[in-house]
N, C-alpha and C positions, 0 to 999 in steps of 0.2 A: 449688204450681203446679197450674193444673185441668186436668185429663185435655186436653179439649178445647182448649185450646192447642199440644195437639201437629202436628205435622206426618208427614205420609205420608213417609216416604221414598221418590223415585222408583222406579216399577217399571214398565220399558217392557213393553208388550204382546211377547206369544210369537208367538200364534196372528193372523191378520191377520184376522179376523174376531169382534168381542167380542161377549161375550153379549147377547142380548135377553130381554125379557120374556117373547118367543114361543119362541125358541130354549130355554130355560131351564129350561121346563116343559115341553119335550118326552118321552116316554115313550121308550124304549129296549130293545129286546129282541134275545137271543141264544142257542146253544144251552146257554149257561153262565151260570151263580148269576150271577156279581159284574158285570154285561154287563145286566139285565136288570128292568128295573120293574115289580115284580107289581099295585101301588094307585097310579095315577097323582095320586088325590086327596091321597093320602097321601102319597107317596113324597117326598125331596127329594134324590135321585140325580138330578141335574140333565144330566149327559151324553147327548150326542146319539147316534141311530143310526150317524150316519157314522163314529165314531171306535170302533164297538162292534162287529166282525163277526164273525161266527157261529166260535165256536171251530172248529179243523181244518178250515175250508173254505181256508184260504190255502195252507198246508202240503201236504195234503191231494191238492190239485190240482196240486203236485208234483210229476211221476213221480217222478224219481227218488228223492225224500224218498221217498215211499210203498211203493215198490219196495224200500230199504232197510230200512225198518219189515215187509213183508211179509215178508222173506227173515229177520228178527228173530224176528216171529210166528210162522213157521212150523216154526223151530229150537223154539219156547218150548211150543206149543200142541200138545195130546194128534192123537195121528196121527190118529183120528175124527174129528176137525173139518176137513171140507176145505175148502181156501182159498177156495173158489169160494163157498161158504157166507158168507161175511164182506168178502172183497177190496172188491165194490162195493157196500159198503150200510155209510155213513159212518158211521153209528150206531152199528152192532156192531162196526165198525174202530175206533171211539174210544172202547169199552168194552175192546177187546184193549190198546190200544195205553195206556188207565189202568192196564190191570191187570199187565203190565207193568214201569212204570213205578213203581208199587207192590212189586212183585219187585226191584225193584233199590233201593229204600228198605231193604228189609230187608237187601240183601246185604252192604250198608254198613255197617248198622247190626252185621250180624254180624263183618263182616271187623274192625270200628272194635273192638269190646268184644275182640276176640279178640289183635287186635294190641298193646293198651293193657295186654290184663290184668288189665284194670279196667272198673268202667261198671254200668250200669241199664241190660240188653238186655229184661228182660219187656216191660213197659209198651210201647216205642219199636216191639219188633215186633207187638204186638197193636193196634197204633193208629197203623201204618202205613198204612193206607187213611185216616185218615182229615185225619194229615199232606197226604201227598200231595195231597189234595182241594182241602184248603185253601189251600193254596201256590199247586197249580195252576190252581184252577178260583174259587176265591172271594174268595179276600183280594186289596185293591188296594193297591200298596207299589210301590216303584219303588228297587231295588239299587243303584241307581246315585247315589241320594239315598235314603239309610235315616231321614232326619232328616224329609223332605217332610211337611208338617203335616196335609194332609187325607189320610195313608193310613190302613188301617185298621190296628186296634190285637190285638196277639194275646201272650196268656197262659199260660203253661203253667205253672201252678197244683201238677201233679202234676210237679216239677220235675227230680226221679231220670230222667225221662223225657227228658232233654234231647238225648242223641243222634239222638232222631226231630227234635229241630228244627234241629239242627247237620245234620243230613245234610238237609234238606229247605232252610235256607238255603246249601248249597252248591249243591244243583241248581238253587235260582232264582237265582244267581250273585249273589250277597253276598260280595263280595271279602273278609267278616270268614272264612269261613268257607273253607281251598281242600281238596284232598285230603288236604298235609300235615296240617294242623288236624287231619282228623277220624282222621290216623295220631299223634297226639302227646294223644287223649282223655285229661285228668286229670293231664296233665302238669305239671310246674312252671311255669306262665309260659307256656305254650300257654292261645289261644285258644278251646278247648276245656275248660271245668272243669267238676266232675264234675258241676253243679246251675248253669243259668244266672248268669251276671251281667252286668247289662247295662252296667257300665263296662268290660267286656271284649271284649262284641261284637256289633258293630254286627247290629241286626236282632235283639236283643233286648229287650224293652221295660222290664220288670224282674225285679230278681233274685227268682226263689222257690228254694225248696228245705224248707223247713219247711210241712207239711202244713197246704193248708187257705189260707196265707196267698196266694196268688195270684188268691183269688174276691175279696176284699176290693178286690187294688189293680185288676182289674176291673170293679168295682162304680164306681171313683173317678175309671178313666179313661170310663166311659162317661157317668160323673156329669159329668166338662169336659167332653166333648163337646156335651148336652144343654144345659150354661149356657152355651155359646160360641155358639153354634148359637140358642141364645133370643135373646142377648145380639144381634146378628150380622148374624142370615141375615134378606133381604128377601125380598114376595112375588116379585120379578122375578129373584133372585142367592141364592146359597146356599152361602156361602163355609168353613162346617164340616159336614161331612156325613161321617162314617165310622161304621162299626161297630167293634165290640169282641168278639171270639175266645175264650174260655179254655176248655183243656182241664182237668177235675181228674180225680180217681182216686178211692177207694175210701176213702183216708186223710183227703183234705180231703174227703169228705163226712160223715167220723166226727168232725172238728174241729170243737169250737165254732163257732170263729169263722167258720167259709162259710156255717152256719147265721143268723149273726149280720147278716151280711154280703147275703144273699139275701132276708132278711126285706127290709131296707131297700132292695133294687134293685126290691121286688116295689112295696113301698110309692110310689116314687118312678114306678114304672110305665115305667123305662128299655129301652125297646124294640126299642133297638139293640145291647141286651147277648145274647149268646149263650154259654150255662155247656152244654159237653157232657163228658158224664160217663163216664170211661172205666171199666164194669163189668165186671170180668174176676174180680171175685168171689176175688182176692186179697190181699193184704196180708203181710208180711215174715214173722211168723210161722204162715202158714197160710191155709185157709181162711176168708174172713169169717165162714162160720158159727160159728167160736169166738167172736164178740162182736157181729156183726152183723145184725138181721134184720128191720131195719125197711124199709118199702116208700119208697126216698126220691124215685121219680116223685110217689107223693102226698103225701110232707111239701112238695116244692118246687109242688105243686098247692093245698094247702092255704098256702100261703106268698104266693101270688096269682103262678106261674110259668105261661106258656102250657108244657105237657110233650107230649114226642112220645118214643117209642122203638124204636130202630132196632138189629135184628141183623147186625151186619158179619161174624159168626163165618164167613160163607161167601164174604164179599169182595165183595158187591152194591153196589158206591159207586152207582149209581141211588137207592137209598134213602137214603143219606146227603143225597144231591144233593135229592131231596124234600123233606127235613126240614129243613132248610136254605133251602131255596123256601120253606117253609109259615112258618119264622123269618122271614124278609123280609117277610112278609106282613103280619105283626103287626102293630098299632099300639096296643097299650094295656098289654100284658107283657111282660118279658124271657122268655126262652125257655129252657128247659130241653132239654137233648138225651141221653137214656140212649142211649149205644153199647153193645150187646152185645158183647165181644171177647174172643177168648180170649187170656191170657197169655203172652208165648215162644213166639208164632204159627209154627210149623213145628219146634221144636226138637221132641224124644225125650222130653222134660220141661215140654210144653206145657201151660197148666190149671194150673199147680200153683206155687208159693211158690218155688220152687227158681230158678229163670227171673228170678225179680224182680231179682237182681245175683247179679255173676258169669260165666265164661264157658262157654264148648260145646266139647267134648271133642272130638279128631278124628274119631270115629264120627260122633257126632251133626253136623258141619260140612258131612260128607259127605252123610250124609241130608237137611239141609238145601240145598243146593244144588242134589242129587239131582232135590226135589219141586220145584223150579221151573227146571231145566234151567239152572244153571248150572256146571256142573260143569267145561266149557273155560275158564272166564273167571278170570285175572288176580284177586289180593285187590285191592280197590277199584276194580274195575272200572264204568266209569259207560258206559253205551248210549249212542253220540256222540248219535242223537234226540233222547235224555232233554233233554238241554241244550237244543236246537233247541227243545222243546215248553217246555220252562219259561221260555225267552227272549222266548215270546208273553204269557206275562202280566207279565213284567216292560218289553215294550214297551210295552204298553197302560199299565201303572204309568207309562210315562214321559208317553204322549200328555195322559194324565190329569191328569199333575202340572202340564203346560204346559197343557191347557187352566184348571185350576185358577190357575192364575198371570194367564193373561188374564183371568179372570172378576174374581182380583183388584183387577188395574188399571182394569177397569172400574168394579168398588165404590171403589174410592181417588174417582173422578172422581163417580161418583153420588152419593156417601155420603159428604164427607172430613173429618165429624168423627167419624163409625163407624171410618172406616178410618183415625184416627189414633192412635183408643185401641187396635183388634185392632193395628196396628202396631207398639203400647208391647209389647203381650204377648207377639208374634212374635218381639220381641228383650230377652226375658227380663222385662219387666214391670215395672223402676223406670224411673218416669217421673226427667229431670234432677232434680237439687235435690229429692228427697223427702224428703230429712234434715230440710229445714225445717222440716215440717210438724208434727215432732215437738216436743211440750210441754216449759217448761223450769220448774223449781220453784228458789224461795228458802227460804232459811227461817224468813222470814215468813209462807208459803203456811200453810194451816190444815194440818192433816195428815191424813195417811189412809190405810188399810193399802193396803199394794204391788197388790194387785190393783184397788184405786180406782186408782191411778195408773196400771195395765197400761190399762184402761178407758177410759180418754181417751187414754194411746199409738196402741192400735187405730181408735179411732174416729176419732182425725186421720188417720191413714194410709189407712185408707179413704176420704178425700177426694180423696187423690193420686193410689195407686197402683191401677187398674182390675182388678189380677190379687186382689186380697188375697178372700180366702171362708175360712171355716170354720167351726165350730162347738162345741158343747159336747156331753157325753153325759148329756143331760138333769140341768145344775147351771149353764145361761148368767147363771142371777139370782147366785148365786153366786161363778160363777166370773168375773163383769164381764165374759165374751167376748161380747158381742152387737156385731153393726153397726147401730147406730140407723138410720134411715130408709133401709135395702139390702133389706129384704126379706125371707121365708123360703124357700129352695130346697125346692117343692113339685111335682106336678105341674101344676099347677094355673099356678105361676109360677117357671121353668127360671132365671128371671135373678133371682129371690135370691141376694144371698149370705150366708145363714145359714142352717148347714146343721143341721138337727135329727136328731141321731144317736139321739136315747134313751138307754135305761141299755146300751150297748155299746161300750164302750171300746175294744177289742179289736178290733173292725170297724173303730173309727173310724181309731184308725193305720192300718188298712193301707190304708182308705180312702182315708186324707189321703197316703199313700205313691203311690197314682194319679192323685192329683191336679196331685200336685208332681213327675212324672215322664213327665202325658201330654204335653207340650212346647206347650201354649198360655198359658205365661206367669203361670197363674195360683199365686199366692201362699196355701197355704195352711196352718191354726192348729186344732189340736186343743184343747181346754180339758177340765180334771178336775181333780180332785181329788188332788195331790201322790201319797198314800198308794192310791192307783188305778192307780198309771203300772205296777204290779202287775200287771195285768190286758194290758196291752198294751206289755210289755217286747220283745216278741220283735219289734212293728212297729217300734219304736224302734229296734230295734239291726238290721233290714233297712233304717231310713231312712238311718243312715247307713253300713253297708256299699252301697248302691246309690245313695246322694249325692244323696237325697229330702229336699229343703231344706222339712220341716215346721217350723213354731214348735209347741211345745208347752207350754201356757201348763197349768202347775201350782200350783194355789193351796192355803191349809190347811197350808201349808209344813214344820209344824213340830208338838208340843206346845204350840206358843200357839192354835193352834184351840179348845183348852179344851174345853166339856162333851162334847164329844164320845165323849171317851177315848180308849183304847188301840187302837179298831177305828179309828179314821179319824185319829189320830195320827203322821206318818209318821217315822222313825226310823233304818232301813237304808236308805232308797231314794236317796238322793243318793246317798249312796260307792257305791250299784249302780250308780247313772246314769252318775257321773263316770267309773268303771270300763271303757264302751261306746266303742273306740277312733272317734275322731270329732267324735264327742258333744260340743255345746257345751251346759254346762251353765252356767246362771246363777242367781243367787243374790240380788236387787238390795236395798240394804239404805234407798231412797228410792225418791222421785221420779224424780229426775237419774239413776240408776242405771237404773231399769227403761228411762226413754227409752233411754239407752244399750246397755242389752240388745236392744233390737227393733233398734235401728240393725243393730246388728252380723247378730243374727238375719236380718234381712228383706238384709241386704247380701251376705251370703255364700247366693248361689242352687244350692249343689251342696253344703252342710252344714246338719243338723238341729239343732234348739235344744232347749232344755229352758227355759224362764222359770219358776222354782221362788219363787211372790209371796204374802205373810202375806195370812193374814185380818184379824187384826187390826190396829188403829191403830197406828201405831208412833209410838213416842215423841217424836218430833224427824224433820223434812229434816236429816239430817246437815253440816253445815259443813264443805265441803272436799270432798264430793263432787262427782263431775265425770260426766259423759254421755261425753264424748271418751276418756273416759281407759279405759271399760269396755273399750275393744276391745285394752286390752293384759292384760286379767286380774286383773291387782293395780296397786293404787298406793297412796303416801300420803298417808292423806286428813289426818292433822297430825305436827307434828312441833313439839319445842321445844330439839332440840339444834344447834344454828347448825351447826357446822363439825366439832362435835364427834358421836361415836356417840352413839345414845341408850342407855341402858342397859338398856333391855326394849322388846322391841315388843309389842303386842297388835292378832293377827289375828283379822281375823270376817266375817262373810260376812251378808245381812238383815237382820232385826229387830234381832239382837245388833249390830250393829256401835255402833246409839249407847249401848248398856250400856258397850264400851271406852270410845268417844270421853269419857262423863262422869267412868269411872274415870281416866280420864287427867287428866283436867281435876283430879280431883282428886289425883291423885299430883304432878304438876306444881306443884301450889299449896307442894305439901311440900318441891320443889326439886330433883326427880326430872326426869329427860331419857329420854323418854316419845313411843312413834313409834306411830301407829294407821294398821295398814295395812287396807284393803278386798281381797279376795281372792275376788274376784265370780263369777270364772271361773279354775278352775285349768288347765285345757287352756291356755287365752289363756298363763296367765301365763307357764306352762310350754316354749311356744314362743318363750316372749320373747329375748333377747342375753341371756347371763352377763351382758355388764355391767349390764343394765339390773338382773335380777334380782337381782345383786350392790350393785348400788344401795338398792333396795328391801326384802331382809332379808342387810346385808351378814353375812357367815358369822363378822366376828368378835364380833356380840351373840349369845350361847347363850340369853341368858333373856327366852322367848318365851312367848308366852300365847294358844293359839288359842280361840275362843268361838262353838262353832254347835251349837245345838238342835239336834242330831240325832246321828247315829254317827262317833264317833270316828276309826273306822277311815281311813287317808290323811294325818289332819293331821300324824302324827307326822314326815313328808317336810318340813313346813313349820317347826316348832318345834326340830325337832333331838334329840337323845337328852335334853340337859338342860334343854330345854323342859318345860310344863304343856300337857295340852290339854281343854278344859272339853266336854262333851257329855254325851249320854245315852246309857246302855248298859240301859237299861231299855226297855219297851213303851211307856212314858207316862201319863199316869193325868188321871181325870175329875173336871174341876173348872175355876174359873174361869181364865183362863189365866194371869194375874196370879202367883194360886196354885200352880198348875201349875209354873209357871217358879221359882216361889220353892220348890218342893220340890226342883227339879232345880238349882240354884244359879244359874241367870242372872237374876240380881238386879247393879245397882252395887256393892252392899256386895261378895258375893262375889267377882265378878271382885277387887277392888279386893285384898279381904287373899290372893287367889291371887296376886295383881304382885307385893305386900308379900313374900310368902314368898319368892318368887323372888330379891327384891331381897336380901333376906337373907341369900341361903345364900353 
């Protein structure tokens, strides 16, 4: 079916007045970042003055709001400071009235770690200001709809740090997040766990917790934004337009992969990315200076980052608030922001490793509270204001969303075959009927290893489905992942969809984990090298703990890759793969079968794949393979005992499966009743009904034969104690792969006198 056949779904207008060409490009300014258009040439913050007014003027003019805040301020603030000094001069009142508000982020954060017993208090109170900031004065999100497509997008990278965002999404009133939550931190089945996850709560975007990995799905979400936004936006409407937030720490900028990962955001020249860097010059065992002491303003300068660095150590959000301006500004770099901050900002044990987790002793509770005057106040006391103030950027969130929603309706009517395809993505991205479009093989077709046939999978679906992008890390000739006539996502051209990752695997999961998580529908495909998936194990198994529906198309599958050797011969890594609760691993041993694997793949939008597809030619389109049947795991693809059991089965998974299918053929000749089952996906098969799977290796045949090039380990669940299971428990070895495989016995001959023995005993 083509994109372009589809249809808008109705969306009445919100606002009673829809955008114009004039209205559209209007310029907008306010006392506050997220309010305000620094390059109108540039900008594509399309919202009007009227829906934008000046932070605290509304509030402000109050009395009695302000009268309550003064009589706040005046408990809070050193007795030198007299009121008169600050009461009428709005500026320096909403410098008080941040700072604050920033006091009571922390008190939370304290009361939270202290009540739990548990937790990352360091990090949350030294990067308190800068929480705060962000919630209140920059990010546009709307609490009320955490899902709303054009909000902005925000990371926490350095993810121990999570209570600064658990306590910062409860003051913007994110019902994921209430007081209880942040009294039950790390508990079983609370809201609150100890490292973000974003299937647990709302206003989280995705899970990090492993260092380092949170710059990546950053780099991915800013990367849809950019192709949605290419794809999309008119000179007159501009229906994707957000930034993207990540905070990281000290650790993700010692990891590999953010190095990996910023190389590519610099390259791609994503301008809407903001990486601010919490420098507290800590780390779990100490000072950074035991391992640390590279200037990494200038590695992310040399990297092509615009860099700025701001000391918050004395609570200045003005300067935060600058650097942040001078970000917006940008048009040609993502931005770097080093924060100065100090660690366990107020505890006894400030500065220092000890702070990083853990809690604060009564003394120290006291001094803390002490030095911001909170010493009368209730454990999780919230300032009634605090609410009031952070209700103003979540109404603007809302005004926003609704005028977004009309600008919508008017693109549907200007634009409706634009707006049929951004429609498809808006609701997860399979257009009707795209199963169709997938290729079906006989086995008369010529043959051709599993990755030729992955290769025309992809490319038909790419016809269909508008969301589908991804890439290889520099092996697309190899590895068949190319989209023929889509393009390359460059700067130069946002709506490719081929993404050119290079030799970084590592990036590239986590990349494709923001892709398939920033909620515009897009579908995307990591490709390597089987014996690679090494490299970026840790994305894979955050794809699917955080239910980042990547395909991951693994080719080289096995020791049939041949000259290669031992280095690129992969061996352990299935039984690692298979191992990744979630994880859909496949295995396709055709044509029919790989279609089959992407169906399943591309169908389930909240589980990860693995597609594990030979280099080499395989011997035969297997007879009796099916496409339909992948999505239950195992079937059988022959059988020659009517009514009766067979007397051995023989399981296999790729290449090997027609090494069974001809031992069979040849047992069978002899008079043998002889069953070849496919075993494509063991998760699949493993959720299947007892009956079914009791159908398929009933439990009263014992003499079973499993056959896959790789690590043994796992099959023994399938063959049974007096089962065979044929693999390799070696490295692999260099040579043709023919050979190869005839050293390690998957030859016909072998399989065949390993049934015979069986049959035997």
């Amino acid at each position: 079916m083509a994109i372009s056949s589809l249809l808008l779904r109705p969306c009445p207008p919100i606002l009673p007045t829809k955008p114009t060409a004039e209205n559209s490009h209007r310029c907008y300014t306010s006392n506050r970042l997220g309010l305000r258009c620094l390059t109108c040439k540039n900008s594509l913050r399309k919202e009007t003055a009227e829906t934008s007014p000046p932070i605290g003027a509304t509030l402000f003019s109050d009395s009695e709001y302000k009268h309550s805040w003064l009589e706040e301020l005046k408990r809070a603030c050193p007795p030198e400071i007299s009121s008169q000094q600050w009461e009428n001069d709005d500026e320096k009142f909403r410098e008080l009235v941040d700072k604050r508000g920033v006091d009571n982020v922390r008190m939370l954060i304290l009361d939270s770690v202290n009540h739990a017993k548990a937790g990352h208090p360091g990090m949350a109170l030294g990067m308190a200001e800068v929480g705060y900031f962000l919630y209140r004065h920059a990010m546009r999100y709307n609490p009320r709809n955490p899902k709303w497509f054009n909000r902005d997008r925000f990371v926490l990278s350095a993810g121990h740090g999570c209570l600064l965002q658990y306590v910062c999404l409860h003051l913007a009133g994110f019902q994921s997040v209430q007081i209880e939550d942040l009294k039950r931190l790390t508990k079983l089945g609370s809201r609150t766990p100890g490292h973000p996850e974003n299937t647990i709560t709302d206003g989280i975007e995705v899970t990090t917790g492993p260092l380092g990995q949170g710059v990546p799905n950053a780099v991915g979400l800013a990367l849809a934004e950019a192709h949605l936004a290419a794809r999309f936006n008119k000179p007159d409407v501009a229906i994707v337009d957000h930034r993207t937030y990540c905070i990281m720490g000290d650790g993700c900028a010692m990891e590999g992969i953010s190095h990996e990962a910023a190389s590519l955001a610099a390259h791609w020249k994503l301008n809407k990315l903001t990486l601010i860097y919490d420098d507290n010059h800590n780390t779990i065992d100490g000072s950074t200076d035991l391992a640390f002491s590279e200037d990494t303003s200038a590695r992310f300068q040399a990297l092509g980052w615009k860099t700025i660095t701001v000391d918050l150590r004395n609570g200045e959000l003005k300067l935060f608030e600058n650097a942040l301006l001078s970000a917006y500004g940008e048009t040609e770099k993502p931005t770097f922001i080093r924060v100065k901050t100090t660690i366990g900002k107020l505890s006894k044990k400030e500065g220092t490793s000890k702070t990083h987790h853990g809690t604060f002793d009564e003394d120290d509770v006291k001094q803390m509270k002490q030095k911001v005057k909170w010493e009368n106040h209730q454990p999780f006391h919230v300032i009634p204001m605090i609410y009031r103030e952070m209700q103003i950027q979540a109404d603007q969130g809302e005004k926003l969303e609704a005028m977004w929603t009309s600008k919508l309706h008017y693109y549907q009517t200007a634009y409706p075959e634009e707006a049929a395809e951004f429609n498809a993505l808006l609701h997860g991205g399979l257009v009707p009927g795209w199963e169709s479009s997938l290729p079906q093989w006989s086995i008369t077709d010529p043959v051709d290893a599993t990755r030729g046939y992955s290769e025309k999978c992809l490319n038909q679906l790419a016809k269909v489905l508008p969301g589908l992008i991804g890439g290889s890390a520099d092996l697309a000739s190899s590895n068949k992942a190319y989209l023929h006539d889509c393009g390359d996502f460059q700067r130069q051209n946002y709506k490719g969809r081929n993404i050119r990752y290079g030799v970084r695997e590592h990036a590239m999961g986590g990349i494709s984990n923001g892709i398939a998580l920033h909620g515009g529908g897009l579908i995307p495909f990591a490709a390597t090298f089987l014996i690679f998936s090494d490299y970026m194990k840790n994305s894979i198994r955050l794809s699917a703990l955080s239910h980042a529906a990547v395909t991951y198309i693994m080719t080289h599958d096995s020791i049939g890759l041949g000259e290669d050797g031992p280095t690129h011969q992969p061996v352990e890594q299935l039984a690692g793969l298979r191992a990744i609760p979630r994880l859909l691993v496949f295995r396709p041993a055709d044509g029919n079968e790989t279609a089959g694997a992407y169906k399943v793949a591309v169908a389930n939008r909240d589980v990860p794949s693995v597609i594990a597809l030979s280099r080499q030619k395989l011997a035969a389109n297997v007879e009796g393979t099916s496409s339909d049947a992948v999505e239950r795991g195992g079937y059988i693809v022959s059988d020659n005992c009517g009514e009766e059991l067979p007397e051995i089965i023989l399981i296999s998974t790729g290449s090997e499966l027609c090494l069974c299918e001809a031992s069979a053929n040849l047992l069978r000749k002899e008079g043998r009743r002889v069953r070849v089952v496919s075993l494509v996906c063991w998760r699949l098969f493993d959720r299947q009904p007892q009956e079914y799977k009791e159908d398929v290796l009933p439990s009263g045949v014992s003499k079973r034969l499993s056959v896959e090039a790789g690590s043994p380990l796992g099959w023994r669940e399938y063959v049974g104690e007096k089962g065979s299971v044929l693999g390799v428990e070696e490295f692999g070895a260099s040579g043709a792969y023919l050979d190869a495989f005839k050293k390690y016995g998957f030859t016909e001959e072998n399989v065949t006198r390993i049934a015979k023995s069986l049959l035997s005993c």
